[in-house]
N, C-alpha and C positions, 0 to 999 in steps of 0.2 A: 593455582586458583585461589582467591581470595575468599575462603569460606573460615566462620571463628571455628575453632578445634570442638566446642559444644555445642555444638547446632547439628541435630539430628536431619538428616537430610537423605534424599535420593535424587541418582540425577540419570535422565530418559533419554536418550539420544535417538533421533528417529530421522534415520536415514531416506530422506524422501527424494532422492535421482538416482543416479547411477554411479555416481561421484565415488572413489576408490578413498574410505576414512580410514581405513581399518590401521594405516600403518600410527596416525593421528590418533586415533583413542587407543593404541597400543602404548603410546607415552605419558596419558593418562595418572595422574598419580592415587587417582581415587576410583572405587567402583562405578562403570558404568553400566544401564540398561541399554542393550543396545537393538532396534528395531525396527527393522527393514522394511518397506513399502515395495514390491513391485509395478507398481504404477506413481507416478506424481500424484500425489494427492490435494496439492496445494496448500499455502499454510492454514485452509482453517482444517482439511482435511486430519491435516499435519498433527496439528494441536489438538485435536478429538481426539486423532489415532492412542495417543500419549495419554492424555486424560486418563483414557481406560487403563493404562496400566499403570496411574499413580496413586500413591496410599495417603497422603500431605492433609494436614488442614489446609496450609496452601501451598496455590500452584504458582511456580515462576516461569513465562517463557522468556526465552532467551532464545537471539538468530547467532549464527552460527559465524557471521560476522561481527558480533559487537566484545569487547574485550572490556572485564569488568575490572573496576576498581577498589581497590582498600574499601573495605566499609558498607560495598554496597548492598551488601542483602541484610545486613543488621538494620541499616535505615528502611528497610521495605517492612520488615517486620516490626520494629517499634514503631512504623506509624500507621500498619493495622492495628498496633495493640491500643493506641491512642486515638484512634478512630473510627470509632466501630461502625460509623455508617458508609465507610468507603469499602468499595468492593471492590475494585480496582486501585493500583497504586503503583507509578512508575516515576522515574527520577529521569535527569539532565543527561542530556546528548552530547557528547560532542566529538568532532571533529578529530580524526586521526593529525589533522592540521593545528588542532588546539582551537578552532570555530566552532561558539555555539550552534547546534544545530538545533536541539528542540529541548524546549522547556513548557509541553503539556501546550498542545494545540489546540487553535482554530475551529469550530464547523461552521460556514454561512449557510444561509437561505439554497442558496441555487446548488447546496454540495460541495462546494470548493471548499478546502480548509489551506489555513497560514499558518504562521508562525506569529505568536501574540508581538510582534516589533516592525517597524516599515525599514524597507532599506538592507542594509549588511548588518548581518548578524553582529549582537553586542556585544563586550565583553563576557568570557564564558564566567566570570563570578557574579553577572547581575541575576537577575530572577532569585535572589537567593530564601523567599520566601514560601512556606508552605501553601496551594491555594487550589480549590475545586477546577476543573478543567471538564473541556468538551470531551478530548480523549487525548490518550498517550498511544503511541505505536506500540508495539507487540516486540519490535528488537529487546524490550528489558521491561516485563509488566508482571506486576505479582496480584493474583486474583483469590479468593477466597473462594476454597473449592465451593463448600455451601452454595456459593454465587454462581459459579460457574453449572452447577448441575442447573440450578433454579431457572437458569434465563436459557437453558438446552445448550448452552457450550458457545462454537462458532459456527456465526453459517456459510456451511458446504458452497451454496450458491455465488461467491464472490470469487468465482476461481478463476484463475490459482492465486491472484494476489489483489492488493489493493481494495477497502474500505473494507475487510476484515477487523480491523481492530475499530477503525469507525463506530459498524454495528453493533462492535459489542461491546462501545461504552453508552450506545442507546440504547441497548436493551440494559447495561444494567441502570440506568437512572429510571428506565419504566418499570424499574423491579423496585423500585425506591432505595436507590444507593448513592453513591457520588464517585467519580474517576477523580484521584487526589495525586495532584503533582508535587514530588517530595525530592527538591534540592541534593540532599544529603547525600542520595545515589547517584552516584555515577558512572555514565560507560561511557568508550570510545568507541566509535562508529566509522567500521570500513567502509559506508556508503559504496556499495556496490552495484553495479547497473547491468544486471546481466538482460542480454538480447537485443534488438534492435531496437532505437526510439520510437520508431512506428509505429513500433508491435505497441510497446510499454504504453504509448498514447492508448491505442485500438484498445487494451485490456482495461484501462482506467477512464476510458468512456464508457465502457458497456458495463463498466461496476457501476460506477456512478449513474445510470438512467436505473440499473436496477436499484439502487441506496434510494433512492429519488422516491422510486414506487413504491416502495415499501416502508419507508420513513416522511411522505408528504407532509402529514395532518403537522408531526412535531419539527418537521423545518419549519413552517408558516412563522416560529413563534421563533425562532432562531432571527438573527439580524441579515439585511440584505448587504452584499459584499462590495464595499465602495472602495474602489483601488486609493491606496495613499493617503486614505484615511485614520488618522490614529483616535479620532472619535468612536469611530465605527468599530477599532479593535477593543476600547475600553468598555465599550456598551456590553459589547460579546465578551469580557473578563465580566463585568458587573452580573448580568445575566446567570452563569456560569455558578458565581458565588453565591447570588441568590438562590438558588436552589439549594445551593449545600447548606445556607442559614434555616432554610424551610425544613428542612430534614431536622437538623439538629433540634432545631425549637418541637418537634412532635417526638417525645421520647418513645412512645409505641412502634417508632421505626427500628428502631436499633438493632444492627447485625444479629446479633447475638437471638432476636425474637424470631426471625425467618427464616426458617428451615428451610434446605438446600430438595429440590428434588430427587427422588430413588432413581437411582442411576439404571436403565434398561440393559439388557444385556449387549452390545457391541459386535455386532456381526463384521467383521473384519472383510468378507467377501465381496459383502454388500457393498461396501464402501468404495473399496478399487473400483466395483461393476459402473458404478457411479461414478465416479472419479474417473474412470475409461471414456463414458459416455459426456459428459462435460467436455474434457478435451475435445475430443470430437467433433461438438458441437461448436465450438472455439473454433476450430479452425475452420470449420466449415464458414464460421461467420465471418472471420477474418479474411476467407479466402473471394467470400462477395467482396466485402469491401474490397479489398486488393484490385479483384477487377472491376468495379466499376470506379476506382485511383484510374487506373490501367488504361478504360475505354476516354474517360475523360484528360486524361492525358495525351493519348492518343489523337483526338479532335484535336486537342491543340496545339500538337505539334503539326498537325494538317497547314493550319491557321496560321501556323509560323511560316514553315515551307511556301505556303503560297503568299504569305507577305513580302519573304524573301528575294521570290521569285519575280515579284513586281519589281524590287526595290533594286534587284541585279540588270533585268531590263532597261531600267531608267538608266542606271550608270553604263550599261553597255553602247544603248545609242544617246548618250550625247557626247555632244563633241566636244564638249571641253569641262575639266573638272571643275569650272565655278558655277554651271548649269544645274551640279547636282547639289543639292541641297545639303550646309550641312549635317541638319536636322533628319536629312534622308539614308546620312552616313550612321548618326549615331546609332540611328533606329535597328539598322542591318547591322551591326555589330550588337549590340542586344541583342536581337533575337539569332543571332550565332550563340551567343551566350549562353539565352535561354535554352535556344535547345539543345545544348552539349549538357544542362543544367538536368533538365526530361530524362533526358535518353540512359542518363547516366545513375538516377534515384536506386539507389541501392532496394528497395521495396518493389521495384521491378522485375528484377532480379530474384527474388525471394518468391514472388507469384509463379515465374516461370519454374521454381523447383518444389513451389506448395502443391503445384497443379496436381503432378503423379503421383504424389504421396495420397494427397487426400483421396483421387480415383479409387487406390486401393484400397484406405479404409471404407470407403461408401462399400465395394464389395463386399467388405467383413461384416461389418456391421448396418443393416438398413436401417433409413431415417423411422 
């Protein structure tokens, strides 16, 4: 691990699945904290849980996928020490491929967030300059605990993943701070997709209407998202900066003046009970959705079948193949297509084995 040999540190390990680490932090060459979740608690859960048991002026998270580089936690900390209005501070992404992947993102109007570039990722040495951003992801983000108590941490509600780190670079600039993307750091990112597409859509829609509710008033003033626009990306850079010049020029802002909230005691209980119950909820919502994919699928392959069913009549009585159309040919070949295409959707599949599962937990636990 790339840590300088004076740099007083602790590092938290919080095992949040079932996933077998122990032989991995047994090779460890430094002490670790190591701390078990029996439930998923998702990553803001994840990141609370840890909270409470770190001592830091600040905190770094770090995913479990990202492998860091020479240098990179000296540049997190020389440029809190150099910027005392930024509460957050994360470095350049990239690519186990050598692609840049993120250098301090996007947020539009409607939610969506980009990457500040149109097209294929740039050369991983551009961006090479220090600059306010919407937010940075949470794979390598170092926070100022201060910060972190002040604005209540992450919120639990975006579970289990996705517009977590969002959140919690709007709460910190309605704290009066700035998310500051700092080149110098760098990781490599396994970009990892665990579970189905389906799912990963279904959980990053239902983040996003809640991101939406809870964040409306301050999208408004956010830019609307015009596909292929490199105006529209610069606007949302300009935007971004200004705020972090508004900040600087009011010296009464400064880190250093706003004291971090008194941290409440951490009911660990509490948290799984919750953390149990969200899931729950998850798939309960997931599992509508599913079926009514399901039911509307369903119709349509009706829809198919019986167009089929015309389209094999026709070819059956005539007498000769230039009667049938070849347009009546394509069409039946489509919809053979289509519906091996239906019948075969892997989220179909998934409903018929969510079904029993969830039956059961509805017994355990009533709505």
């Amino acid at each position: 691990m790339h840590l300088p040999a004076g740099l007083s540190f602790e590092v938290i390990a919080l095992l949040n699945s079932e996933a077998d680490y122990d032989a991995i932090l047994g090779e460890c060459r430094i002490d670790v904290r190591v701390i078990r979740s029996s439930v998923n608690l998702g990553l803001a859960g994840a990141g609370n849980r840890a909270r409470a048991e770190a001592r830091g002026e600040f905190l770094v998270l770090l995913h479990d996928d990202s492998q860091i580089e020479p240098g990179w936690i000296e540049a997190l900390l020389d440029a809190a020490e150099t910027n005392p209005h930024a509460g957050a501070i994360g470095g350049k992404v990239i690519t186990l491929r050598g692609t840049l992947q993120s250098a301090g993102m996007i947020l539009w109007r409607d939610a969506a967030t980009s990457a500040p570039w149109l097209g294929s990722p740039p050369d991983p040495e551009s961006f090479a300059e220090p600059r306010a951003v919407d937010y940075i992801g949470t794979s390598s983000l170092l926070i100022r605990a201060a910060t972190w108590d002040a604005v209540g941490g992450l919120d639990e509600q975006f579970y289990p993943v996705y517009f977590v780190d969002v959140d919690l670079a709007m709460k910190i600039r309605r704290h009066g701070q700035i998310v500051l993307y700092e080149p110098r750091s760098r990781t490599r990112h396994h970009q990892g997709a665990s579970g189905e597409l389906h799912w990963r859509q279904f959980v990053s829609e239902r983040n996003r209407r809640k991101f939406i509710q809870k964040w409306e008033a301050e999208l408004a003033g956010h830019e609307a998202r015009v596909p292929d626009s490199r105006e529209a990306i610069d606007r949302a850079v300009r935007r971004a900066q200004a705020f972090a010049q508004s900040l600087v020029a009011d010296d009464t802002l400064a880190s250093g003046q706003r004291a971090g909230a008194d941290a409440s005691p951490f009911d660990r209980v509490d948290q799984e009970r919750r953390a149990l119950m969200m899931a729950v909820d998850l798939y309960r919502a997931y599992a509508d959705a599913l079926r009514n994919d399901v039911q509307s699928a369903e119709a349509r392959m009706a829809a198919i079948r019986d167009e089929m069913a015309a389209l094999r009549k026709v070819t059956a009585t005539s007498e000769s193949a230039p009667d049938v159309s070849h347009e009546e040919l394509s069409r039946l070949r489509k919809r053979d297509s289509d519906l091996a295409s239906i019948e075969s959707l892997r989220w179909m599949r998934l409903y018929a084995v969510l079904q029993p599962m969830l039956r059961h937990i509805a017994k355990i636990i009533p709505r």
